[in-house]
mmCIF file of the C-alpha atoms, coordinates in Angstrom:
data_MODEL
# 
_entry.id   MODEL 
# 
loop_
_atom_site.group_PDB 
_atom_site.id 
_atom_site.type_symbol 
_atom_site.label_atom_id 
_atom_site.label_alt_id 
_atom_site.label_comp_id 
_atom_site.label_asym_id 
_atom_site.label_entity_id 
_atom_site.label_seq_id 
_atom_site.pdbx_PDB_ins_code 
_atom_site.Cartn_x 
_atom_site.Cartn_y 
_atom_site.Cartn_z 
_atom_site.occupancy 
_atom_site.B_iso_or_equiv 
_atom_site.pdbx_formal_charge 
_atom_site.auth_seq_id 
_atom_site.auth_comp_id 
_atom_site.auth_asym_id 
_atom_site.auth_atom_id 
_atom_site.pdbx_PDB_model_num 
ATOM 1  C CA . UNK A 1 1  ? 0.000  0.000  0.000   1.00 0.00 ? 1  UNK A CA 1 
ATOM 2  C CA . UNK A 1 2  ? 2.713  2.149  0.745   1.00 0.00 ? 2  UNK A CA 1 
ATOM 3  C CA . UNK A 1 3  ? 4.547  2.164  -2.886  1.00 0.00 ? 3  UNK A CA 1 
ATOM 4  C CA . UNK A 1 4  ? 1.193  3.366  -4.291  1.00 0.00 ? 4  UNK A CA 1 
ATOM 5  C CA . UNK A 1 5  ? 0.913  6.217  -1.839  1.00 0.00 ? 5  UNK A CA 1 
ATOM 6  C CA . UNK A 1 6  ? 4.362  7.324  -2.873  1.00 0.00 ? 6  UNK A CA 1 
ATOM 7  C CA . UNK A 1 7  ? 4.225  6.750  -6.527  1.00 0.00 ? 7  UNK A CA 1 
ATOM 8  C CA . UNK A 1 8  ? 1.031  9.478  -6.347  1.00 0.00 ? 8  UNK A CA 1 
ATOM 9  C CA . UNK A 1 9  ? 2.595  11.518 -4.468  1.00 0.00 ? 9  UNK A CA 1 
ATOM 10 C CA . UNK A 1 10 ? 5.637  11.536 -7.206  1.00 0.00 ? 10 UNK A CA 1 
ATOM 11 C CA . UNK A 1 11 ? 3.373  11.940 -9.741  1.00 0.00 ? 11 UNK A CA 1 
ATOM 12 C CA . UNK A 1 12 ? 1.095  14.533 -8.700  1.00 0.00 ? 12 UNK A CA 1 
ATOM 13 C CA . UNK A 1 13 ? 5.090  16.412 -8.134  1.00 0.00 ? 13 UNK A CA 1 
ATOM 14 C CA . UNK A 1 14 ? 5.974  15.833 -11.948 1.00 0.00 ? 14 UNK A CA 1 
ATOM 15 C CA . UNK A 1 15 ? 2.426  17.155 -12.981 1.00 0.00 ? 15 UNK A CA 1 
ATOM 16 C CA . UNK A 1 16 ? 2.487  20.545 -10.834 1.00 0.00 ? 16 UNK A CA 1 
ATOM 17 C CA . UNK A 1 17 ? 6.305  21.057 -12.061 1.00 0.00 ? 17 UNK A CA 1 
ATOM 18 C CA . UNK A 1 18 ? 4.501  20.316 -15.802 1.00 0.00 ? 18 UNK A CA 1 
ATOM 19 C CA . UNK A 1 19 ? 2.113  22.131 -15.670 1.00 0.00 ? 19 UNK A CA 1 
ATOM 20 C CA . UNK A 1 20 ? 3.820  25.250 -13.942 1.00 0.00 ? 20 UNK A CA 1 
ATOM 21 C CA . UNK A 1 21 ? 5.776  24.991 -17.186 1.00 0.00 ? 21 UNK A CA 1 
ATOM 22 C CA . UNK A 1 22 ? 3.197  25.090 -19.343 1.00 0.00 ? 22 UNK A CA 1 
ATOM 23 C CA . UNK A 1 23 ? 1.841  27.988 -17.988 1.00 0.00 ? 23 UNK A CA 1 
ATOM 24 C CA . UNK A 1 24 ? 5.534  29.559 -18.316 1.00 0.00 ? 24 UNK A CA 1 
ATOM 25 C CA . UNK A 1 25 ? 5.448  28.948 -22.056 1.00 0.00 ? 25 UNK A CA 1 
ATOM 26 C CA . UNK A 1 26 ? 2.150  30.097 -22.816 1.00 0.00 ? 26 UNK A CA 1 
ATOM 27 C CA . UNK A 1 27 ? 2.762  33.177 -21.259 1.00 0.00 ? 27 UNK A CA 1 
ATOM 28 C CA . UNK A 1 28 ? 5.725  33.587 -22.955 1.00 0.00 ? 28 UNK A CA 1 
ATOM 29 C CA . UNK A 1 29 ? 4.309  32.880 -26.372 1.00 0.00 ? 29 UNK A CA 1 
ATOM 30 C CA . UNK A 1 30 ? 0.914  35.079 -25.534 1.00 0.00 ? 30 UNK A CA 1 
ATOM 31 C CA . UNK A 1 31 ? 3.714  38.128 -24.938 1.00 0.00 ? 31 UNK A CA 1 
ATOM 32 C CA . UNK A 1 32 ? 5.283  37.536 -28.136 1.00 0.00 ? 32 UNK A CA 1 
ATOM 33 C CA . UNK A 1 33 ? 2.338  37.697 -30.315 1.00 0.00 ? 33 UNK A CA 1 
ATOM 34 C CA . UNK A 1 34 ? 0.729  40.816 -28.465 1.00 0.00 ? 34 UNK A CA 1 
ATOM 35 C CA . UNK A 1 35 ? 3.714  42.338 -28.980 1.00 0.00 ? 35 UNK A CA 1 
ATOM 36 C CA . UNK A 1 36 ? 3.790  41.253 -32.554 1.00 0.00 ? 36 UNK A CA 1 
ATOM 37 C CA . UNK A 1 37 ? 0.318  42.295 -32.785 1.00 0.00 ? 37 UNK A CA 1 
ATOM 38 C CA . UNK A 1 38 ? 0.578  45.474 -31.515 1.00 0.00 ? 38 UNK A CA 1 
ATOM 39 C CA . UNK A 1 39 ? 3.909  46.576 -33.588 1.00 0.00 ? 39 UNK A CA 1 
ATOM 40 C CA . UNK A 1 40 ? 2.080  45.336 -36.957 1.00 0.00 ? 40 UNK A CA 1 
ATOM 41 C CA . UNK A 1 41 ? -0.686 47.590 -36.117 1.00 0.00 ? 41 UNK A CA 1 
ATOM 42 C CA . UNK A 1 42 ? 1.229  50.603 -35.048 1.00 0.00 ? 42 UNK A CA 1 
ATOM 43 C CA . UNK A 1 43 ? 3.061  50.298 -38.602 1.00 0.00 ? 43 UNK A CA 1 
ATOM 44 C CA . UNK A 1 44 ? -0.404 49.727 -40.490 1.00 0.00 ? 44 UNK A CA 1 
ATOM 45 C CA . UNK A 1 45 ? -1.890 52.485 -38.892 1.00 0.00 ? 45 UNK A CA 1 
ATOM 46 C CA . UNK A 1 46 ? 1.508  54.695 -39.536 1.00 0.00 ? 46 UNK A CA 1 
ATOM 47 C CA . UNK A 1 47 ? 0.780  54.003 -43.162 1.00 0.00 ? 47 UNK A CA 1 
ATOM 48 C CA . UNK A 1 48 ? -2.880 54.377 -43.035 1.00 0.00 ? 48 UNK A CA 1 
ATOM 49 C CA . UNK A 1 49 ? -2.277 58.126 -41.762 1.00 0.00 ? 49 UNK A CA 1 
ATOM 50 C CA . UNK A 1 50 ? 0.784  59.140 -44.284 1.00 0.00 ? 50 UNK A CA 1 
ATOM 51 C CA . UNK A 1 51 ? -1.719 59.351 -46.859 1.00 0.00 ? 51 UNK A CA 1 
ATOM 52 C CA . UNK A 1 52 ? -4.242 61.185 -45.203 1.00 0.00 ? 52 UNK A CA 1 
ATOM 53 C CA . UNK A 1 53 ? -1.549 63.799 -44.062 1.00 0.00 ? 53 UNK A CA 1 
ATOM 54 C CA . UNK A 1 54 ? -0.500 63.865 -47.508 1.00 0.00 ? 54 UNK A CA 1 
ATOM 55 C CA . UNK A 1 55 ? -3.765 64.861 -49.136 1.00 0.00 ? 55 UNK A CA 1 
ATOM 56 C CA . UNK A 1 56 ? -4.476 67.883 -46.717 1.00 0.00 ? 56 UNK A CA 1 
ATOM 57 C CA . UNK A 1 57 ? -1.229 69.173 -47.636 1.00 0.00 ? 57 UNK A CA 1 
ATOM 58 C CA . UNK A 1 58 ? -2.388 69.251 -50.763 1.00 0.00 ? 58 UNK A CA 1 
ATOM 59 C CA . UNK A 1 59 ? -5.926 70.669 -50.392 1.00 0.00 ? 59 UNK A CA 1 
ATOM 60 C CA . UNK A 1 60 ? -4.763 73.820 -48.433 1.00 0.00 ? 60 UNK A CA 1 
# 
């Protein structure tokens, strides 16, 4: 009964430390794409406003 007890206990160990890690990663990989998200639309909307300054220029 004992060697159950303990191989549970090991277990449930190995799946905290897993799933800690998990957590790790996917926080890691969430960062990267908001960041990647968020430069991509800083450039789009860059571009989307050259034009518009543009065209006033040339209407006044």
């Amino acid at each position: 009964m004992l060697i159950p007890a303990i191989f549970k206990t090991q277990l449930a160990s190995v799946m905290d430390l897993l799933a800690k890690a998990v957590v790790v990663e996917m926080e890691k990989l969430f960062d990267d794409c908001l960041s990647s998200s968020v430069k991509f639309r800083l450039k789009m909307c860059s571009k989307n406003q050259r034009p518009k300054q543009s065209t006033y220029g040339l209407r006044v």
